[in-house]
N, CA, C and O atoms as a GROMACS GRO file, in nm:
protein
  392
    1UNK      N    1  -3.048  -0.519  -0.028
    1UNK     CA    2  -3.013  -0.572  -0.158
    1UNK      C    3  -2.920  -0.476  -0.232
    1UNK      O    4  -2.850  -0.516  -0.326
    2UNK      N    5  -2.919  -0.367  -0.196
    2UNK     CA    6  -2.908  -0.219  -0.260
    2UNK      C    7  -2.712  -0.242  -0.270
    2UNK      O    8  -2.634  -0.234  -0.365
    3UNK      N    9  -2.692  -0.276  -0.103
    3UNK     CA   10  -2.580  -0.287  -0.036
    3UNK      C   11  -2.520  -0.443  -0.094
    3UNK      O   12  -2.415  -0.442  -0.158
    4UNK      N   13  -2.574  -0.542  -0.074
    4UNK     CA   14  -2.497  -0.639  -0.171
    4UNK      C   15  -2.447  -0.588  -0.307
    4UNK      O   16  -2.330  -0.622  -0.325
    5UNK      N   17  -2.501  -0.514  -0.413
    5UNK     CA   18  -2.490  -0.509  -0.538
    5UNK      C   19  -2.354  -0.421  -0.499
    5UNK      O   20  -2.236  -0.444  -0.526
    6UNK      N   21  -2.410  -0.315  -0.428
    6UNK     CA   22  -2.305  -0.197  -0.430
    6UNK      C   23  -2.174  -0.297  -0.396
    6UNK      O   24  -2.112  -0.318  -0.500
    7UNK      N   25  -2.123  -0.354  -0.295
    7UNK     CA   26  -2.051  -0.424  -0.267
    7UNK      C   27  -1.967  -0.519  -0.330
    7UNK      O   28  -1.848  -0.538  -0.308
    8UNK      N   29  -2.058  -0.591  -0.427
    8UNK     CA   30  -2.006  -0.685  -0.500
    8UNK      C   31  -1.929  -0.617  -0.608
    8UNK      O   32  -1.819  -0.663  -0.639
    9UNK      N   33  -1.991  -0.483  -0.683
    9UNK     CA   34  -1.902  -0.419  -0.774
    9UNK      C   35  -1.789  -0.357  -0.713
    9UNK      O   36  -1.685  -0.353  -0.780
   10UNK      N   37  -1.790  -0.287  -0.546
   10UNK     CA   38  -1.683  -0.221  -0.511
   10UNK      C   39  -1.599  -0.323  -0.507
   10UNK      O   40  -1.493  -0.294  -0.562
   11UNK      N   41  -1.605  -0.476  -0.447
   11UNK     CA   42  -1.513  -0.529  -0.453
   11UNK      C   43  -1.428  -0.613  -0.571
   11UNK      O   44  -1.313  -0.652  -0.554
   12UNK      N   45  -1.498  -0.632  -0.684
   12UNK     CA   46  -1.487  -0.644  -0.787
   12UNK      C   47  -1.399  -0.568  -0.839
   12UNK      O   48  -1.315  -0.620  -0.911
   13UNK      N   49  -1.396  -0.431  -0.820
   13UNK     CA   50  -1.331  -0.313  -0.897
   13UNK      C   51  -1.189  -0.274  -0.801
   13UNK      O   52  -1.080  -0.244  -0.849
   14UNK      N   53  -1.223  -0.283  -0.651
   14UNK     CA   54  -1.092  -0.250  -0.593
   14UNK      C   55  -1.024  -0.362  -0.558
   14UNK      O   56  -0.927  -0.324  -0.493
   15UNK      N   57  -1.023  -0.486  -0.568
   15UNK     CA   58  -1.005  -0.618  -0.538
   15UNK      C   59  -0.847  -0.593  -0.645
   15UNK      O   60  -0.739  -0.568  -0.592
   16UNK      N   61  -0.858  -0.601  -0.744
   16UNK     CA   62  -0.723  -0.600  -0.833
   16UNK      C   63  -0.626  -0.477  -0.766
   16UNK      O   64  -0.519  -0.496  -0.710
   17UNK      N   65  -0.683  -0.366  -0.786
   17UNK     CA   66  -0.609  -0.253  -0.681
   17UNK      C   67  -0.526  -0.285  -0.589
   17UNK      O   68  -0.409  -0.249  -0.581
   18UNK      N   69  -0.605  -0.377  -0.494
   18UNK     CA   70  -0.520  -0.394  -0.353
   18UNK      C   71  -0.414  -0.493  -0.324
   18UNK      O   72  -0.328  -0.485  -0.237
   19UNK      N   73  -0.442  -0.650  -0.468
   19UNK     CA   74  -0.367  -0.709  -0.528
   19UNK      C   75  -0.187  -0.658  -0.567
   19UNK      O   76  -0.077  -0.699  -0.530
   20UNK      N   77  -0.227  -0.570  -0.643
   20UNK     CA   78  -0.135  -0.471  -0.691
   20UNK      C   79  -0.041  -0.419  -0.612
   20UNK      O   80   0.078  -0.446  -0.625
   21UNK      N   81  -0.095  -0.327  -0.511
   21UNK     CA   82  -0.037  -0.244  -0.403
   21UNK      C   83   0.046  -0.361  -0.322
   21UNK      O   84   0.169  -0.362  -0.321
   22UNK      N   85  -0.047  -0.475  -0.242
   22UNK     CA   86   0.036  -0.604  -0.156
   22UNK      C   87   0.111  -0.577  -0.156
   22UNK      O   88   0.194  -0.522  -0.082
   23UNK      N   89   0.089  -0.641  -0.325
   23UNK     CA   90   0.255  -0.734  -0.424
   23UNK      C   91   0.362  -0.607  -0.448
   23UNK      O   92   0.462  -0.625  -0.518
   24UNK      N   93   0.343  -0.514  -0.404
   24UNK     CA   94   0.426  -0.420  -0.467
   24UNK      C   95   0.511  -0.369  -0.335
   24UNK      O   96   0.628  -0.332  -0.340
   25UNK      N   97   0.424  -0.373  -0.206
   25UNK     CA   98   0.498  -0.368  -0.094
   25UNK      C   99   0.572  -0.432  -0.050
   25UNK      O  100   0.684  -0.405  -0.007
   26UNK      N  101   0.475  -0.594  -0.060
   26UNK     CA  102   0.595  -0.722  -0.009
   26UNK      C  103   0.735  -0.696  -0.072
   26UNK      O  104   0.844  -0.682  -0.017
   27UNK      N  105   0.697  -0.694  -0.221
   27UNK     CA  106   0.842  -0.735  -0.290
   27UNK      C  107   0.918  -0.633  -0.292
   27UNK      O  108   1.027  -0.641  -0.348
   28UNK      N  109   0.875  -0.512  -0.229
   28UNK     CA  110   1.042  -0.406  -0.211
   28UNK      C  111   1.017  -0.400  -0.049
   28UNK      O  112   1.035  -0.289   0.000
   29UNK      N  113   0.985  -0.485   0.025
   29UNK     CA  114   0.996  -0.489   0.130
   29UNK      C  115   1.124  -0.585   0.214
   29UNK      O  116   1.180  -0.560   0.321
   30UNK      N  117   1.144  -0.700   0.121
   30UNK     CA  118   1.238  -0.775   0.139
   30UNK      C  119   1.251  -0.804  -0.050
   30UNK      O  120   1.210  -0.900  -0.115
   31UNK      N  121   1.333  -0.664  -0.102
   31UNK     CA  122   1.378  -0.691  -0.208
   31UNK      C  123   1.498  -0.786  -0.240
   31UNK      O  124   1.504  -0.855  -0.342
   32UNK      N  125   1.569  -0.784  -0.167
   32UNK     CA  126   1.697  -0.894  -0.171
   32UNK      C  127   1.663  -1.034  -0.159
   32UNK      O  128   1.766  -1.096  -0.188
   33UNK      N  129   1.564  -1.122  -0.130
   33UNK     CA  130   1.531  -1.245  -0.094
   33UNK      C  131   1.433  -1.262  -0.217
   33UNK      O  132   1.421  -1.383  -0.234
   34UNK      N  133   1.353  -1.188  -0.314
   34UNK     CA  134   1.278  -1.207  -0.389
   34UNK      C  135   1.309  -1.222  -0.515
   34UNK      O  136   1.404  -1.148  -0.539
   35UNK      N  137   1.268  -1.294  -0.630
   35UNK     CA  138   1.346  -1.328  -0.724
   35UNK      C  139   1.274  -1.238  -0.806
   35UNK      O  140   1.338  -1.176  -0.890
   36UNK      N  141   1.167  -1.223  -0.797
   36UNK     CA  142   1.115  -1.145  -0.960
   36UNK      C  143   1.080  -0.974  -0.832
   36UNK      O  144   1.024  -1.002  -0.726
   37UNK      N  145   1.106  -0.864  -0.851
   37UNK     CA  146   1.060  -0.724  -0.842
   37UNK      C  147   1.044  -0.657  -0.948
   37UNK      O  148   1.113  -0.662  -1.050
   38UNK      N  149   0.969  -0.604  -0.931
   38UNK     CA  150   0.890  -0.482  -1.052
   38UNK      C  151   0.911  -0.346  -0.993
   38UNK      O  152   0.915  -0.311  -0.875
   39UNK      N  153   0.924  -0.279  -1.102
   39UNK     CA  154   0.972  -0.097  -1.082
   39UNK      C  155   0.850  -0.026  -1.111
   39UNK      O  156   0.820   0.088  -1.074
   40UNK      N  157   0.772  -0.120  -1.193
   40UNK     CA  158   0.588  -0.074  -1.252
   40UNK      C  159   0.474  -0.130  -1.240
   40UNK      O  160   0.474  -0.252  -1.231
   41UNK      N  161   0.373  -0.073  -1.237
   41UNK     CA  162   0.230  -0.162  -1.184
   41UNK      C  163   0.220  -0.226  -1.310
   41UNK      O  164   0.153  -0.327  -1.287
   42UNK      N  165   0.252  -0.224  -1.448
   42UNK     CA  166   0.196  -0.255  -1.525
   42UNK      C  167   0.329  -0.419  -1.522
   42UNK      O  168   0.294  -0.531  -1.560
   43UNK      N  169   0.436  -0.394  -1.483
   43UNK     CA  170   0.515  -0.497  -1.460
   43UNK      C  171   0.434  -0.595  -1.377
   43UNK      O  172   0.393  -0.697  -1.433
   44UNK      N  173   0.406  -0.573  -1.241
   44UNK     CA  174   0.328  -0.605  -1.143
   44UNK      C  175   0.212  -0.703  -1.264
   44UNK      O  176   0.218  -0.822  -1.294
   45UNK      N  177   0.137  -0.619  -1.301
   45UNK     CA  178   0.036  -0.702  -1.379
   45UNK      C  179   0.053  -0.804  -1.493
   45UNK      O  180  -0.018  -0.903  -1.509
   46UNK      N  181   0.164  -0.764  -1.575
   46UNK     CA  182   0.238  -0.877  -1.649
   46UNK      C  183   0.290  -1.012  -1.560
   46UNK      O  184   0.291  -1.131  -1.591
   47UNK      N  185   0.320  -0.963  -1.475
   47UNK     CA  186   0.448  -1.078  -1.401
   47UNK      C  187   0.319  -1.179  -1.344
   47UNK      O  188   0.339  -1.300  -1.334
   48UNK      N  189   0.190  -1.121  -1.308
   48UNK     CA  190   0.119  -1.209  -1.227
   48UNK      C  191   0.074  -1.279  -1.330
   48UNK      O  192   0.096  -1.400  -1.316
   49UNK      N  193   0.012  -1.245  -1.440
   49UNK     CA  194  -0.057  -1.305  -1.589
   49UNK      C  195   0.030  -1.428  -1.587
   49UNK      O  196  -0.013  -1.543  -1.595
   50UNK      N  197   0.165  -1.390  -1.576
   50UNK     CA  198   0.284  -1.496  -1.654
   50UNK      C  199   0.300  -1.585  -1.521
   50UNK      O  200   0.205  -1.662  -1.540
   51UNK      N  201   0.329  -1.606  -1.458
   51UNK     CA  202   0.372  -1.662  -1.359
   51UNK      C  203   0.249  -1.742  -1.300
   51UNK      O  204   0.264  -1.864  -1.291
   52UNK      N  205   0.141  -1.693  -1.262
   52UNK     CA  206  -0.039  -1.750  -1.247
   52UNK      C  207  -0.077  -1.796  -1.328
   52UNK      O  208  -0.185  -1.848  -1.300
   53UNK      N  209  -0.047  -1.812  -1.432
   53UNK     CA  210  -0.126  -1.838  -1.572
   53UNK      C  211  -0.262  -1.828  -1.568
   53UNK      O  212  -0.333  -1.898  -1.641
   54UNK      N  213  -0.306  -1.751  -1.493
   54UNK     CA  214  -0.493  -1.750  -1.516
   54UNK      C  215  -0.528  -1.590  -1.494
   54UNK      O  216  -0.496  -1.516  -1.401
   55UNK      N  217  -0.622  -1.559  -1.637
   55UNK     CA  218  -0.645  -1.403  -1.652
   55UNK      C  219  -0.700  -1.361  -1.504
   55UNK      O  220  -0.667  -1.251  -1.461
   56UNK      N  221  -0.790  -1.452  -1.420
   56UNK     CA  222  -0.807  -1.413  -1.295
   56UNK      C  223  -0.719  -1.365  -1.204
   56UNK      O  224  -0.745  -1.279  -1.119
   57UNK      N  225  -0.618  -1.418  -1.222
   57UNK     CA  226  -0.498  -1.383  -1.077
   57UNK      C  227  -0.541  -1.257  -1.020
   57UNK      O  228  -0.550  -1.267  -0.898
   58UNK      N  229  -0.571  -1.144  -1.063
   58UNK     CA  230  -0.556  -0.984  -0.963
   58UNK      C  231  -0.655  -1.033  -0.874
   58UNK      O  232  -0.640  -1.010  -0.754
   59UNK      N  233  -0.781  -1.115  -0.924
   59UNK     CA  234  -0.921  -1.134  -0.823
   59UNK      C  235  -0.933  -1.208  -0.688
   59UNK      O  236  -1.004  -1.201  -0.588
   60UNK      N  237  -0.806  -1.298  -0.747
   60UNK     CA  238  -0.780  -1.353  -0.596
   60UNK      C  239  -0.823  -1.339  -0.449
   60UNK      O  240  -0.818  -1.231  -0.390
   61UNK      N  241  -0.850  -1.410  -0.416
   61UNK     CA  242  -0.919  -1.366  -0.230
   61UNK      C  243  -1.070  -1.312  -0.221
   61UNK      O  244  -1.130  -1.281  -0.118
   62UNK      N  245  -1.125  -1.307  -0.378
   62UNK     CA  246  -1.249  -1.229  -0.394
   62UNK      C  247  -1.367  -1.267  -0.266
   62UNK      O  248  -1.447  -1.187  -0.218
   63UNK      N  249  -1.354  -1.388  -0.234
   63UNK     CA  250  -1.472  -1.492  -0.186
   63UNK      C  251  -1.446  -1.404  -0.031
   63UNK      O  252  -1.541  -1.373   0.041
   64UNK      N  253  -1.301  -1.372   0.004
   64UNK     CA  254  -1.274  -1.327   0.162
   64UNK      C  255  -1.268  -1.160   0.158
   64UNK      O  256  -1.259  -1.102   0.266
   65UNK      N  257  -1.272  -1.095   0.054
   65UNK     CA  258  -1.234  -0.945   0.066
   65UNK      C  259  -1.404  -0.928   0.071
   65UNK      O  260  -1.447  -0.860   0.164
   66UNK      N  261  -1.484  -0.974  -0.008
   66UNK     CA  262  -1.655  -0.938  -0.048
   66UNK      C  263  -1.697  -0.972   0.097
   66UNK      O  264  -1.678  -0.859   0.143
   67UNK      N  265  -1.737  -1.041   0.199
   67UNK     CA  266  -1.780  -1.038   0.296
   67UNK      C  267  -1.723  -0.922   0.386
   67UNK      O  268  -1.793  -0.863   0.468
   68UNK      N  269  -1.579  -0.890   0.362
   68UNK     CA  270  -1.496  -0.813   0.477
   68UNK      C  271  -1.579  -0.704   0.449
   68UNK      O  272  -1.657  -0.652   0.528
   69UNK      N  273  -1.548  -0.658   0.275
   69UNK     CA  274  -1.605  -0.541   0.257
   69UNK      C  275  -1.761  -0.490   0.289
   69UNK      O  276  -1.809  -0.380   0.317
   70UNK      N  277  -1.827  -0.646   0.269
   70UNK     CA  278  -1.973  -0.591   0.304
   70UNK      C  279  -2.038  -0.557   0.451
   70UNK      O  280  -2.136  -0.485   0.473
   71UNK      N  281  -1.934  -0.650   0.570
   71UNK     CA  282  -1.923  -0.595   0.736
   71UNK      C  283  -1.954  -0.460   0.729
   71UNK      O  284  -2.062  -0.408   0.759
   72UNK      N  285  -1.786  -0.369   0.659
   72UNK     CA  286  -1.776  -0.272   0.669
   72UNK      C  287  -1.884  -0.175   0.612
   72UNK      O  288  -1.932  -0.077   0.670
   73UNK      N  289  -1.912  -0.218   0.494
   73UNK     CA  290  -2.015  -0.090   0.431
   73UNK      C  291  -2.138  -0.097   0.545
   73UNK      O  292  -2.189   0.008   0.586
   74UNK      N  293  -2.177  -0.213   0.589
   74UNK     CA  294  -2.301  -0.244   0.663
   74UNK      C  295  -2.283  -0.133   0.761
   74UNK      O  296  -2.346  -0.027   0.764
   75UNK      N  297  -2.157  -0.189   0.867
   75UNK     CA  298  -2.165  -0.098   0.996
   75UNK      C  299  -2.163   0.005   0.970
   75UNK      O  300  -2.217   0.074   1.056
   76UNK      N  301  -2.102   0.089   0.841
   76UNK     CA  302  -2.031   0.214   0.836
   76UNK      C  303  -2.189   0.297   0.782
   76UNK      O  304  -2.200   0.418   0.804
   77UNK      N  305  -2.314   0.213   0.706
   77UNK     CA  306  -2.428   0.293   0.684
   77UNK      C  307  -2.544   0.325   0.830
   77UNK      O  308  -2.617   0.414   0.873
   78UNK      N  309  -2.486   0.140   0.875
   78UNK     CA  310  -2.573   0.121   1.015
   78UNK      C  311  -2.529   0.268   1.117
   78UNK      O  312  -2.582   0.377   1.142
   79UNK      N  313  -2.430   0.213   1.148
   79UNK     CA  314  -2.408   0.354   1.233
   79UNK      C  315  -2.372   0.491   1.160
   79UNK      O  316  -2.323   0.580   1.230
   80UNK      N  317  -2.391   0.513   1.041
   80UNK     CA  318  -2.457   0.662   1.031
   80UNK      C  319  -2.538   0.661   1.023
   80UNK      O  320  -2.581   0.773   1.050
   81UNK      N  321  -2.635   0.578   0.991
   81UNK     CA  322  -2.809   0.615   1.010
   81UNK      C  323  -2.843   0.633   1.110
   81UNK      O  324  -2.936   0.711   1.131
   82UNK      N  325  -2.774   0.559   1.220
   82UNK     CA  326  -2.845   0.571   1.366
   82UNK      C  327  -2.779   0.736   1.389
   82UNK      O  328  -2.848   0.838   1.384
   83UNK      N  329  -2.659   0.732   1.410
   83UNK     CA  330  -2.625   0.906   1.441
   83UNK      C  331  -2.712   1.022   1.405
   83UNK      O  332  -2.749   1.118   1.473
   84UNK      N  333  -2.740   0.983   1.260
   84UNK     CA  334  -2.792   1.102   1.169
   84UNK      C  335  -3.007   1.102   1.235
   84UNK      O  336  -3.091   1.189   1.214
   85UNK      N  337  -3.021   0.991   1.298
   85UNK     CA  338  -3.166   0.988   1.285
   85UNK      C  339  -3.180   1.053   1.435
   85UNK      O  340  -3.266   1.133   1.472
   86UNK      N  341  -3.053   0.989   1.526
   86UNK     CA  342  -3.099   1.060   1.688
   86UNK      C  343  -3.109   1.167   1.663
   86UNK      O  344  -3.219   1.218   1.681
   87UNK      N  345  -2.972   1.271   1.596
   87UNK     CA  346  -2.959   1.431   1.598
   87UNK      C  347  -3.073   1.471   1.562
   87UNK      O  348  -3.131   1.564   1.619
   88UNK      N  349  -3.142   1.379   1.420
   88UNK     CA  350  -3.313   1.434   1.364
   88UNK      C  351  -3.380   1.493   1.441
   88UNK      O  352  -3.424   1.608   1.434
   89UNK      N  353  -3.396   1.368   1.566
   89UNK     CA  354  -3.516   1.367   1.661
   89UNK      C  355  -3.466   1.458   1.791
   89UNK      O  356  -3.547   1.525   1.856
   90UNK      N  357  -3.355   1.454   1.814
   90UNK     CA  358  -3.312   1.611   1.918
   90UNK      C  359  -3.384   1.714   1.887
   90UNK      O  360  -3.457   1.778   1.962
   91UNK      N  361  -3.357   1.737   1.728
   91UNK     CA  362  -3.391   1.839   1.645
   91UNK      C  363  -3.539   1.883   1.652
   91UNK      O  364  -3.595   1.986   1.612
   92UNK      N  365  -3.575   1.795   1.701
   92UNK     CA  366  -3.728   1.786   1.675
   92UNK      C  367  -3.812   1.763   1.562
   92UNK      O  368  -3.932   1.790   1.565
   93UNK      N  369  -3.746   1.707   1.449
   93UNK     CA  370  -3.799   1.680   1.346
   93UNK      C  371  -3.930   1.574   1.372
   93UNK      O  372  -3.926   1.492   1.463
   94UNK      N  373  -4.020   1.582   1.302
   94UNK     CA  374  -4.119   1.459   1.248
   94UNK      C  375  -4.054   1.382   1.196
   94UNK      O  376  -3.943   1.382   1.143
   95UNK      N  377  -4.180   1.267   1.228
   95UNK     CA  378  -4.124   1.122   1.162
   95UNK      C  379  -4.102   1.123   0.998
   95UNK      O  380  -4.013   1.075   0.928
   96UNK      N  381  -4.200   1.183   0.971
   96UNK     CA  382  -4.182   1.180   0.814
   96UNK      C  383  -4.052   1.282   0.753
   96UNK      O  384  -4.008   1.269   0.639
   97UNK      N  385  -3.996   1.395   0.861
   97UNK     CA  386  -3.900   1.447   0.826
   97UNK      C  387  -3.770   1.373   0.805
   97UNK      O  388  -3.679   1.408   0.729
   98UNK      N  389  -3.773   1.273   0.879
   98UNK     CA  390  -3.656   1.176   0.895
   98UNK      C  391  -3.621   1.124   0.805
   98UNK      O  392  -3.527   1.045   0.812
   0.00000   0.00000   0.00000
């Protein structure tokens, strides 16, 4: 449960971030073919307001980034717990040391 919550705020919070960055690569990536480029993130964030018309726009994709992200946190605690618990028991630790 711990890991849903955590998740839902990380993606919540870096979700606009990565929005940002995309849009900022695509459009000086093939700057000549694109009609609107920005020189600033805060441009970046105006231009989407205006053009999206919905205060949501940065959140976009939320429904597909929150599962990706929660795979990752999963495997990335799953397999350090398992690493961190074998070395324990090499160690010779007790169960309750673990």
């Amino acid at each position: 449960m711990a890991l849903l919550v955590a998740t839902a705020i990380s993606a919540a919070v870096t979700l606009p971030i990565d929005n940002i960055r995309t849009r900022m690569i695509q459009l000086h990536k093939q700057a000549e073919r694109n009609r609107i480029n920005f020189s600033t993130i805060s441009q970046v964030i105006s231009k989407a307001l205006d053009v999206e018309t919905h205060p949501l726009s940065l959140w976009a994709g939320y429904y597909t980034f929150f599962p990706q992200l929660f795979i990752y946190a999963y495997l990335t605690v799953g397999i350090t717990n398992a690493f961190s618990e074998s070395w324990k028991r090499k160690e010779g630790l007790l169960e309750w040391q673990i």
